[in-house]
N, CA, C and O atoms as a printed pandas DataFrame, in Angstrom:
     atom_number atom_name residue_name chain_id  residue_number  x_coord  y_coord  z_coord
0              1         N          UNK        A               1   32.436  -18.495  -25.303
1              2        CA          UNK        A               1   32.220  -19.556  -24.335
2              3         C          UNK        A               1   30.821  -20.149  -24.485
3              4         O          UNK        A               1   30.694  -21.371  -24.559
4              5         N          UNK        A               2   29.435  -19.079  -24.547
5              6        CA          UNK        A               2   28.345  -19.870  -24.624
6              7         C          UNK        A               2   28.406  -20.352  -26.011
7              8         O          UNK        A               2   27.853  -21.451  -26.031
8              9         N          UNK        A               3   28.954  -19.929  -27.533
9             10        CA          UNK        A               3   28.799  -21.007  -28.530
10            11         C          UNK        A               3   29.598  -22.232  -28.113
11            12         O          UNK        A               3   29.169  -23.266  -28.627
12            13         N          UNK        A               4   30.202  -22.319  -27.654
13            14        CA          UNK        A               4   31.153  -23.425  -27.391
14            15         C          UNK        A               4   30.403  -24.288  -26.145
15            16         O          UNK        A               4   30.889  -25.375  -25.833
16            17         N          UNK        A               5   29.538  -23.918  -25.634
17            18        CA          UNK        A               5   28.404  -25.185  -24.953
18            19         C          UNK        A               5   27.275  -25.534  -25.980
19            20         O          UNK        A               5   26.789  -26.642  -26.208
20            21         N          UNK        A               6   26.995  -24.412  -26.505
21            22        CA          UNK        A               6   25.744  -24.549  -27.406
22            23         C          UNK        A               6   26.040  -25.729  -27.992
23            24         O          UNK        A               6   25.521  -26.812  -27.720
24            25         N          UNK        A               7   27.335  -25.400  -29.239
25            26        CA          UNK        A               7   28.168  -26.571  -29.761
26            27         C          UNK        A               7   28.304  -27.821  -29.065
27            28         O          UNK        A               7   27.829  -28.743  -29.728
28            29         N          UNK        A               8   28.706  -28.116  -28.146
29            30        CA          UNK        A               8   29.030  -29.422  -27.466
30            31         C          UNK        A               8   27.986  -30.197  -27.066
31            32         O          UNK        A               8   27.804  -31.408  -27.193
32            33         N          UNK        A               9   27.150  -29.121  -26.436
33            34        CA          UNK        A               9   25.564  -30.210  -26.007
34            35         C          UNK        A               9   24.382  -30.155  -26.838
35            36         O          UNK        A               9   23.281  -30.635  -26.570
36            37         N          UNK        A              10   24.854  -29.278  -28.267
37            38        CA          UNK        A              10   24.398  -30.029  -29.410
38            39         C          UNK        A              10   24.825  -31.996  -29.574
39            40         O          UNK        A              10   24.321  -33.118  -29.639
40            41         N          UNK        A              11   25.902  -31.359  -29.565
41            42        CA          UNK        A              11   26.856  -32.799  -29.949
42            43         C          UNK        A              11   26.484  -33.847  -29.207
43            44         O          UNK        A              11   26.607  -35.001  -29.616
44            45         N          UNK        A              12   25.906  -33.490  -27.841
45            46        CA          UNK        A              12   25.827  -34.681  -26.781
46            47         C          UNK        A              12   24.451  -34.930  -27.460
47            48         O          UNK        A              12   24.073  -36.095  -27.586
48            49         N          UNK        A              13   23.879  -34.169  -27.789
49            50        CA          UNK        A              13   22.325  -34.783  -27.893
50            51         C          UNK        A              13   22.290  -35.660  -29.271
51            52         O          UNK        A              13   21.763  -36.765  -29.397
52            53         N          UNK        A              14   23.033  -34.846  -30.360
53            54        CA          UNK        A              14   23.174  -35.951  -31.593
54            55         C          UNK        A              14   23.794  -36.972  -31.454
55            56         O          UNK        A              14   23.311  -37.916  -32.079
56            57         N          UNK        A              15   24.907  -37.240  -30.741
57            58        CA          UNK        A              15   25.248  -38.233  -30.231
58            59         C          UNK        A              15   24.215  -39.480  -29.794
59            60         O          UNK        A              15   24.095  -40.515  -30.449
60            61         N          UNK        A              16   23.651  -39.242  -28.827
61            62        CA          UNK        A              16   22.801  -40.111  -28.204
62            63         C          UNK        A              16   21.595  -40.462  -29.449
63            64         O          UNK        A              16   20.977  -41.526  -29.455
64            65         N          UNK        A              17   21.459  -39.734  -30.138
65            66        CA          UNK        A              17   20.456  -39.939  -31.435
66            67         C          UNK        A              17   21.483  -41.365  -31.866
67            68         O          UNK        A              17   21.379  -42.547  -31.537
68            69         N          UNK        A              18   22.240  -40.821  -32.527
69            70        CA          UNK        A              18   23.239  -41.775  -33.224
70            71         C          UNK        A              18   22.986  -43.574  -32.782
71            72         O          UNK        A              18   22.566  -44.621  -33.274
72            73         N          UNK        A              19   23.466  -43.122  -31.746
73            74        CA          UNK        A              19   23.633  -44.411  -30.858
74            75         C          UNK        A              19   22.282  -45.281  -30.857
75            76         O          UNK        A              19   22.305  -46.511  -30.830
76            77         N          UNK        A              20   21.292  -44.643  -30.885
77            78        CA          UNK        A              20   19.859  -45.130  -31.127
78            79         C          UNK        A              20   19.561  -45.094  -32.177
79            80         O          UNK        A              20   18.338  -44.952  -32.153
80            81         N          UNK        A              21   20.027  -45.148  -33.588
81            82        CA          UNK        A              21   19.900  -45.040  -34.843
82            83         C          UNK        A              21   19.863  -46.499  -35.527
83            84         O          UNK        A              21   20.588  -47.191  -34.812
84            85         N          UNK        A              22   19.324  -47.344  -36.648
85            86        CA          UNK        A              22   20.178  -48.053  -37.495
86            87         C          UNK        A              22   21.448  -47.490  -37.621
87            88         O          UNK        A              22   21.952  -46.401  -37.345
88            89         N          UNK        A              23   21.927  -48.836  -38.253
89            90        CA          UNK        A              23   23.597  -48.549  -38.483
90            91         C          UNK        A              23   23.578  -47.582  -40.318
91            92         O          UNK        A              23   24.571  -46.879  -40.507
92            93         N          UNK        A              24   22.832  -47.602  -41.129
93            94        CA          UNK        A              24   23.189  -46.652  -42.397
94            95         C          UNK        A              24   22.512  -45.266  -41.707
95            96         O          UNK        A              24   23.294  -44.328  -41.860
96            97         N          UNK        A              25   21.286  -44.867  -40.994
97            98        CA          UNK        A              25   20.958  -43.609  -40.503
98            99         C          UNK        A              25   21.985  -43.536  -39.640
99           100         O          UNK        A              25   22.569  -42.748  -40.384
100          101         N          UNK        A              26   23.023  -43.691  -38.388
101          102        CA          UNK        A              26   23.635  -43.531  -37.698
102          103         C          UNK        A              26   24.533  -43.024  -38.170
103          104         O          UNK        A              26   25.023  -42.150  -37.456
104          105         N          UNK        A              27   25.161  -43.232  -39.419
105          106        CA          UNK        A              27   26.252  -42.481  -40.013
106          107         C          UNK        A              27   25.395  -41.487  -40.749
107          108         O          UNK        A              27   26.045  -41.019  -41.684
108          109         N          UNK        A              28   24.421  -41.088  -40.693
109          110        CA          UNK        A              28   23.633  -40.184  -41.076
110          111         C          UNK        A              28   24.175  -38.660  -40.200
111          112         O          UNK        A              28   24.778  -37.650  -40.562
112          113         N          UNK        A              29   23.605  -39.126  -38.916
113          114        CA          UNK        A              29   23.788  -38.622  -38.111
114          115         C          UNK        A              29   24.926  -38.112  -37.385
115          116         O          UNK        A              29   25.113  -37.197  -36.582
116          117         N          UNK        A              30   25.746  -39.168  -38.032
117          118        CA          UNK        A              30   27.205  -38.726  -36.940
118          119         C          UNK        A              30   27.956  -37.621  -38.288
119          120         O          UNK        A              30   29.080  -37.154  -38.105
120          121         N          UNK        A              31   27.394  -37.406  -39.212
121          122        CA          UNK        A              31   27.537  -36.995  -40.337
122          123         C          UNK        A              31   27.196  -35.163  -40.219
123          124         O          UNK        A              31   27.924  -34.189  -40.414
124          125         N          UNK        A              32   25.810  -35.288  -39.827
125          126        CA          UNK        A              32   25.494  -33.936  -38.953
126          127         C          UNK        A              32   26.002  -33.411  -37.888
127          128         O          UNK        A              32   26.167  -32.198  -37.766
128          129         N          UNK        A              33   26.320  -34.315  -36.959
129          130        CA          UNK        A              33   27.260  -34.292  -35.519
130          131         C          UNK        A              33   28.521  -33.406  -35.875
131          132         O          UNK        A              33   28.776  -32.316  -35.363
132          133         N          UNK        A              34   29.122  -33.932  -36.654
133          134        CA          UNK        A              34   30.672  -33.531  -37.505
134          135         C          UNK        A              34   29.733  -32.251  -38.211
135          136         O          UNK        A              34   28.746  -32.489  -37.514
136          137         N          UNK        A              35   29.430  -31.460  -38.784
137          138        CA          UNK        A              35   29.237  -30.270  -39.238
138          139         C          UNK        A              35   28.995  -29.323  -38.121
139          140         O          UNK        A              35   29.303  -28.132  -38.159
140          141         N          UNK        A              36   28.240  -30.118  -36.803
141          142        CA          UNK        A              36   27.925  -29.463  -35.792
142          143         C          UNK        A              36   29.426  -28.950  -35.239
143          144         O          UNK        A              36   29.739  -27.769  -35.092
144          145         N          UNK        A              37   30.179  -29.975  -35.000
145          146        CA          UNK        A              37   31.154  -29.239  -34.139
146          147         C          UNK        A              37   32.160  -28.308  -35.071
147          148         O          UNK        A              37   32.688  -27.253  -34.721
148          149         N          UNK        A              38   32.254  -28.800  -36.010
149          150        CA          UNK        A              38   32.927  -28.326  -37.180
150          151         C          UNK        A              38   32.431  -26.919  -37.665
151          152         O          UNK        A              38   33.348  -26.148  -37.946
152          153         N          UNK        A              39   31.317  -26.496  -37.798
153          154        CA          UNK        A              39   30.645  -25.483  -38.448
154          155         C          UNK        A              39   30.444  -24.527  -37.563
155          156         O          UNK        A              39   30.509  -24.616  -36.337
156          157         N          UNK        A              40   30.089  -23.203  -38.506
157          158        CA          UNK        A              40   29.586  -21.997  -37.761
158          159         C          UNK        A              40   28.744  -22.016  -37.019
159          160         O          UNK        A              40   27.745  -22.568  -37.481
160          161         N          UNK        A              41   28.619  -21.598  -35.841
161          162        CA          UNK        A              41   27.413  -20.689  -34.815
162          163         C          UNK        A              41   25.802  -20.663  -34.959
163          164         O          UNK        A              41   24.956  -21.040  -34.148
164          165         N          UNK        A              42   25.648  -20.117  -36.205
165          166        CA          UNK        A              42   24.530  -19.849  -37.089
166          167         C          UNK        A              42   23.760  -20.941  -37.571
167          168         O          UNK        A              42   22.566  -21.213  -37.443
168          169         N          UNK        A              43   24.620  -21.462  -38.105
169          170        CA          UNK        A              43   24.447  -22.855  -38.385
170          171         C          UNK        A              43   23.293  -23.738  -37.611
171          172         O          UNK        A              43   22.296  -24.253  -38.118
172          173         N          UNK        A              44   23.748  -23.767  -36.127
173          174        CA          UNK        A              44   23.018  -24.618  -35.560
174          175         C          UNK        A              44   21.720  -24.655  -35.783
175          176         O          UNK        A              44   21.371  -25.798  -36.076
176          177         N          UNK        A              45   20.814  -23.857  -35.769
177          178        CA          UNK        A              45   19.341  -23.962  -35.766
178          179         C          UNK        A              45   18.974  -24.918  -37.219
179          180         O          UNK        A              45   18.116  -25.767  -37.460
180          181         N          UNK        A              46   19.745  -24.493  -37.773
181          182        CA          UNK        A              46   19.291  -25.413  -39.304
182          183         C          UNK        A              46   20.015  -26.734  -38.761
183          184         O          UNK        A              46   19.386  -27.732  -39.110
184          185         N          UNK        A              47   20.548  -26.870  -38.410
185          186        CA          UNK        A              47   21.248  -28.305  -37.312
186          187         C          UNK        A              47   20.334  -29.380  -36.961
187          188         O          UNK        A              47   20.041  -30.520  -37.324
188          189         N          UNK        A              48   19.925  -28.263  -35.845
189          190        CA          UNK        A              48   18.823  -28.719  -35.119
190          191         C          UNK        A              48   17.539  -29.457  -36.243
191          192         O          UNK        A              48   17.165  -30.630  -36.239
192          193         N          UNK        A              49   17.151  -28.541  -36.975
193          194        CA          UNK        A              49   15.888  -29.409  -37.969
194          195         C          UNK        A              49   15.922  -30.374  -38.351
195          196         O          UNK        A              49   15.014  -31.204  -38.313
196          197         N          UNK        A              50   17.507  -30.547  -39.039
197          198        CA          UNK        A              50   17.861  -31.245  -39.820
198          199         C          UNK        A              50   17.562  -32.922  -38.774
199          200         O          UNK        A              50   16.711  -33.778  -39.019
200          201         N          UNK        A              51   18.512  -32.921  -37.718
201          202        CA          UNK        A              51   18.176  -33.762  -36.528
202          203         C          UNK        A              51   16.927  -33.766  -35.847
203          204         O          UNK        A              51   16.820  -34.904  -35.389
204          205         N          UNK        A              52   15.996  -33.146  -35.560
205          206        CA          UNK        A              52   14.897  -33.262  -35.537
206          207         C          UNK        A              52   14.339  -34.177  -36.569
207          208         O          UNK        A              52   14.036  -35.245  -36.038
208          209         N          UNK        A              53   14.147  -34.163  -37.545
209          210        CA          UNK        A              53   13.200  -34.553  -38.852
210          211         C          UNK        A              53   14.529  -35.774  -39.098
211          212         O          UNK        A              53   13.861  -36.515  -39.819
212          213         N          UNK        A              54   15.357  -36.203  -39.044
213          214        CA          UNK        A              54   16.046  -37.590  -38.986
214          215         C          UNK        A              54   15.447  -38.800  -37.808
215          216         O          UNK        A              54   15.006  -39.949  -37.787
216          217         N          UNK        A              55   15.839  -37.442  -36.707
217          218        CA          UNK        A              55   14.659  -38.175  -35.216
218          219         C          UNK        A              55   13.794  -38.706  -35.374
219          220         O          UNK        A              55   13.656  -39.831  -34.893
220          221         N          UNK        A              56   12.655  -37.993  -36.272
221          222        CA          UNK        A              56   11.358  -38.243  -36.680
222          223         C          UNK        A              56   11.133  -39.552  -37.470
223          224         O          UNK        A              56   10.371  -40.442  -37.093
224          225         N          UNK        A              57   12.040  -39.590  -38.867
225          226        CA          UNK        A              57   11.608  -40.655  -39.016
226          227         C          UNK        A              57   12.514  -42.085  -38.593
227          228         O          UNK        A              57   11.969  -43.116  -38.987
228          229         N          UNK        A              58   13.729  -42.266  -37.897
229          230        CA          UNK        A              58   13.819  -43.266  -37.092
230          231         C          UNK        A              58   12.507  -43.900  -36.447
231          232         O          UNK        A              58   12.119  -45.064  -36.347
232          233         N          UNK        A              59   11.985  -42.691  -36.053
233          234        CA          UNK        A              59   10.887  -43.334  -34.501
234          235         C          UNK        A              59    9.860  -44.037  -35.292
235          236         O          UNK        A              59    9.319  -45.103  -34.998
236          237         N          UNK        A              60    9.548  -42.893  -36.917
237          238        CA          UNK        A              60    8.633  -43.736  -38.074
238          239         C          UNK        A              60    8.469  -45.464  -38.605
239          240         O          UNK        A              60    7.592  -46.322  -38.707
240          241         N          UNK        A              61    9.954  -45.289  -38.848
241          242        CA          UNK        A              61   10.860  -46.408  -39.227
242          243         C          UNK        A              61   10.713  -47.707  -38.443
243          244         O          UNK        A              61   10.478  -48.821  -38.912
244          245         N          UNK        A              62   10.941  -47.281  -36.837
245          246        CA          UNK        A              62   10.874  -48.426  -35.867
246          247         C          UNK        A              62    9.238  -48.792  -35.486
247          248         O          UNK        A              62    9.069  -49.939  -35.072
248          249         N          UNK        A              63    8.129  -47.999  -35.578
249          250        CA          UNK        A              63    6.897  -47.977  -35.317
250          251         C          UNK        A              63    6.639  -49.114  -36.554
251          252         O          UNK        A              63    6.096  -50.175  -36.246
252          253         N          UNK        A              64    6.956  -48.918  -37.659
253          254        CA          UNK        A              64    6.778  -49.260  -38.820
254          255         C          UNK        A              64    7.324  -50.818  -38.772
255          256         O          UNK        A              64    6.721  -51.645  -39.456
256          257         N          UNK        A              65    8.271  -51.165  -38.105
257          258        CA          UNK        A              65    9.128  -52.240  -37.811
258          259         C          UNK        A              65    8.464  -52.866  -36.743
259          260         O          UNK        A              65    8.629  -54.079  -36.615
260          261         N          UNK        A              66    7.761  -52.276  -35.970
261          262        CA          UNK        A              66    7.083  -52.944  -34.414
262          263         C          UNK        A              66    8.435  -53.299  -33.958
263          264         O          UNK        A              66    8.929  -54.425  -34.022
264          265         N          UNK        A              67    8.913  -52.382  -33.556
265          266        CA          UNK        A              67   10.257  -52.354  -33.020
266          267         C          UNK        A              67   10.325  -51.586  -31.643
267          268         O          UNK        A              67   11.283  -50.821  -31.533
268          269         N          UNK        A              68    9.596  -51.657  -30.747
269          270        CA          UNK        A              68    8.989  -50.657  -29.501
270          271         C          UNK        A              68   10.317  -50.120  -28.911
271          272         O          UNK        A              68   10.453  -48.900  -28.817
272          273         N          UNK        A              69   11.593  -51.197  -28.389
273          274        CA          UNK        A              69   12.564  -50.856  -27.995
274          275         C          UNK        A              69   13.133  -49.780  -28.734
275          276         O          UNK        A              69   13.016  -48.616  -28.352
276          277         N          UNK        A              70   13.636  -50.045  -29.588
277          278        CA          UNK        A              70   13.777  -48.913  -30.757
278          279         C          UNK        A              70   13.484  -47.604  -30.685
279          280         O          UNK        A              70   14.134  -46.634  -30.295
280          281         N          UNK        A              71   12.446  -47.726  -31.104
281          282        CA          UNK        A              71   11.030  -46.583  -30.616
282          283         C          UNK        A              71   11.287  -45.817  -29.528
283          284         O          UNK        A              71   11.345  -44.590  -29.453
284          285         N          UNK        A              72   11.502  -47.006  -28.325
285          286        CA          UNK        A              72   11.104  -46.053  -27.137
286          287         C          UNK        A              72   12.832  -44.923  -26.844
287          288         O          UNK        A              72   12.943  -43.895  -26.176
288          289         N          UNK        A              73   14.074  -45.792  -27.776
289          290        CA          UNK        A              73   15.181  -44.997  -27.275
290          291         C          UNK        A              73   15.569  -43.792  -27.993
291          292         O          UNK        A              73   16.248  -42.885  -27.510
292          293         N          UNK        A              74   14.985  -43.843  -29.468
293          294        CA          UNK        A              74   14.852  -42.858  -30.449
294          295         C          UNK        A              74   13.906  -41.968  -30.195
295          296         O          UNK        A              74   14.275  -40.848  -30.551
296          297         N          UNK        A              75   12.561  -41.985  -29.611
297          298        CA          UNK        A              75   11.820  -40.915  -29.020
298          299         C          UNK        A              75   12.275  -40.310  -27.587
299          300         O          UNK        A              75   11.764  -39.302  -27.100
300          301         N          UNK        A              76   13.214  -40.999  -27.036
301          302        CA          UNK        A              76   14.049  -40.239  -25.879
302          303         C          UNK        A              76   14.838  -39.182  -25.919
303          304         O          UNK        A              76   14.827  -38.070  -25.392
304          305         N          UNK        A              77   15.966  -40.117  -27.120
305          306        CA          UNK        A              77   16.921  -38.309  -27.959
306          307         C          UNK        A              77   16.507  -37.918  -28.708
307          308         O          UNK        A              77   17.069  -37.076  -29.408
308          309         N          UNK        A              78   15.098  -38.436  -28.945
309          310        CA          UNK        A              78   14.488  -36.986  -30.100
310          311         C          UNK        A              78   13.741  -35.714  -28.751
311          312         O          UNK        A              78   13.591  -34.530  -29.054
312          313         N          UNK        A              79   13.447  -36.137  -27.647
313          314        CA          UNK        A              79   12.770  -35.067  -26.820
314          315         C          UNK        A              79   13.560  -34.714  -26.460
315          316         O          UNK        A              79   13.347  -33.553  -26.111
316          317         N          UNK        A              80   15.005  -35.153  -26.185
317          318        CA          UNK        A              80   15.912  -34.265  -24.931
318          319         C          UNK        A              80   16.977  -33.453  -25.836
319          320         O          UNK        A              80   17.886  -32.767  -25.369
320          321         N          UNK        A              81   16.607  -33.725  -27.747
321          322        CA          UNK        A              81   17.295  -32.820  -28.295
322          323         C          UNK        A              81   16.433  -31.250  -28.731
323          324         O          UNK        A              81   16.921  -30.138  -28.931
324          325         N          UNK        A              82   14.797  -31.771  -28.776
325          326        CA          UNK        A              82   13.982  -31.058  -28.843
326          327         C          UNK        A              82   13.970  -30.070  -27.760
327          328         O          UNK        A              82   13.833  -28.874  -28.019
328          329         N          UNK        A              83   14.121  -30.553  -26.422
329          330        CA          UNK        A              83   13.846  -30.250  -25.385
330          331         C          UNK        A              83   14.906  -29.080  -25.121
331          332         O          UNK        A              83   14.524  -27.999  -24.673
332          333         N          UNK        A              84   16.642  -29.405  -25.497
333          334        CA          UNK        A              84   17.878  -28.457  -25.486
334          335         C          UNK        A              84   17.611  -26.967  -26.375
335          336         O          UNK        A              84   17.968  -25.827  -26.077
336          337         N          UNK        A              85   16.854  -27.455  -27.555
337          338        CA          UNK        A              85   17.008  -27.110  -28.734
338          339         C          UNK        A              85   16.043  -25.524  -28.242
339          340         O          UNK        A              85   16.208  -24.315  -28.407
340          341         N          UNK        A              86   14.940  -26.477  -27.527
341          342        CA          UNK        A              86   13.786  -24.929  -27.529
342          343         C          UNK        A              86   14.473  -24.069  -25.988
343          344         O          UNK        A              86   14.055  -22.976  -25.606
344          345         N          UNK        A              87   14.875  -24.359  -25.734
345          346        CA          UNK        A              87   15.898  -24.236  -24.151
346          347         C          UNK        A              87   17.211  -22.844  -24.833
347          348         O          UNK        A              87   17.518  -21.738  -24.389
348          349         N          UNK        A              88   17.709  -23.692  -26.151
349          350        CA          UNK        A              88   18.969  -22.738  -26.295
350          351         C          UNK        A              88   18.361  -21.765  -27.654
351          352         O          UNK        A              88   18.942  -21.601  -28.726
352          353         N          UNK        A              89   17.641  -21.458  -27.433
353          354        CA          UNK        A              89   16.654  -20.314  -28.351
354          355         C          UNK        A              89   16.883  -21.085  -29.562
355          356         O          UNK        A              89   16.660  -20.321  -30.501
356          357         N          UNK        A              90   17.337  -22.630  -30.139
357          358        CA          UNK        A              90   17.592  -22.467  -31.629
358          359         C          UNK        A              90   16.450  -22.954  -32.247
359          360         O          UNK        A              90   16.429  -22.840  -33.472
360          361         N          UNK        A              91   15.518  -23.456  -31.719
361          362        CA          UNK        A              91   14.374  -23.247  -32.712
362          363         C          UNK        A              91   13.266  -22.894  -31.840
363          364         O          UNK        A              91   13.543  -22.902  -30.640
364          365         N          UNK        A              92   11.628  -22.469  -32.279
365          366        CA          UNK        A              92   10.833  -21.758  -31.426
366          367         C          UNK        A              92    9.987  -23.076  -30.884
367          368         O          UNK        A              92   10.055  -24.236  -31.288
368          369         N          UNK        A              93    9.046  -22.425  -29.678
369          370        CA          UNK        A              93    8.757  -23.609  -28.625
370          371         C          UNK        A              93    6.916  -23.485  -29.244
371          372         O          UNK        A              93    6.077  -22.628  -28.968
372          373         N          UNK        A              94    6.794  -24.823  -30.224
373          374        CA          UNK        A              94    5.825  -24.459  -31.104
374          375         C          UNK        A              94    5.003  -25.917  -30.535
375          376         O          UNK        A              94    3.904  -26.226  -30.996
């Protein structure tokens, strides 16, 4: 039962990445999303990085673009996946 939330509100948080993505990174992402729900348990923490450091450079990308809107919705699901992430032990609170 708890992998099976872990799993899902992984999903909600890559999700919302997605959605705030360009359209070629967005299928990036929904790309990871699908291994998330799809894949082992274990898995997730390497998940998590992977989406983290995609997060990262969207927000790069749009800074780079003077794209603030952008910016400001991609640094939203990059904290509230960061934020799940150090919450559900899968990566450390550094």
């Amino acid at each position: 039962m708890i992998q099976d939330y872990l799993i899902g509100e992984l999903s909600v948080r890559l999700q919302q990445l997605e959605t705030a993505a360009t359209p070629p990174e967005a299928a990036k992402v929904a790309r990871l999303r699908q291994q998330v729900e799809d894949g082992p348990t274990p898995a997730l923490a390497a998940a998590v990085t992977r989406g983290l450091a995609m997060a990262d450079s969207l927000c790069w990308q749009s800074l780079e673009q003077g794209d603030s809107a952008a910016f400001a919705r991609q640094a939203r699901a990059s904290a509230d996946l960061r934020q799940f992430s150090i919450c559900a032990h899968l990566i450390p609170d550094a």
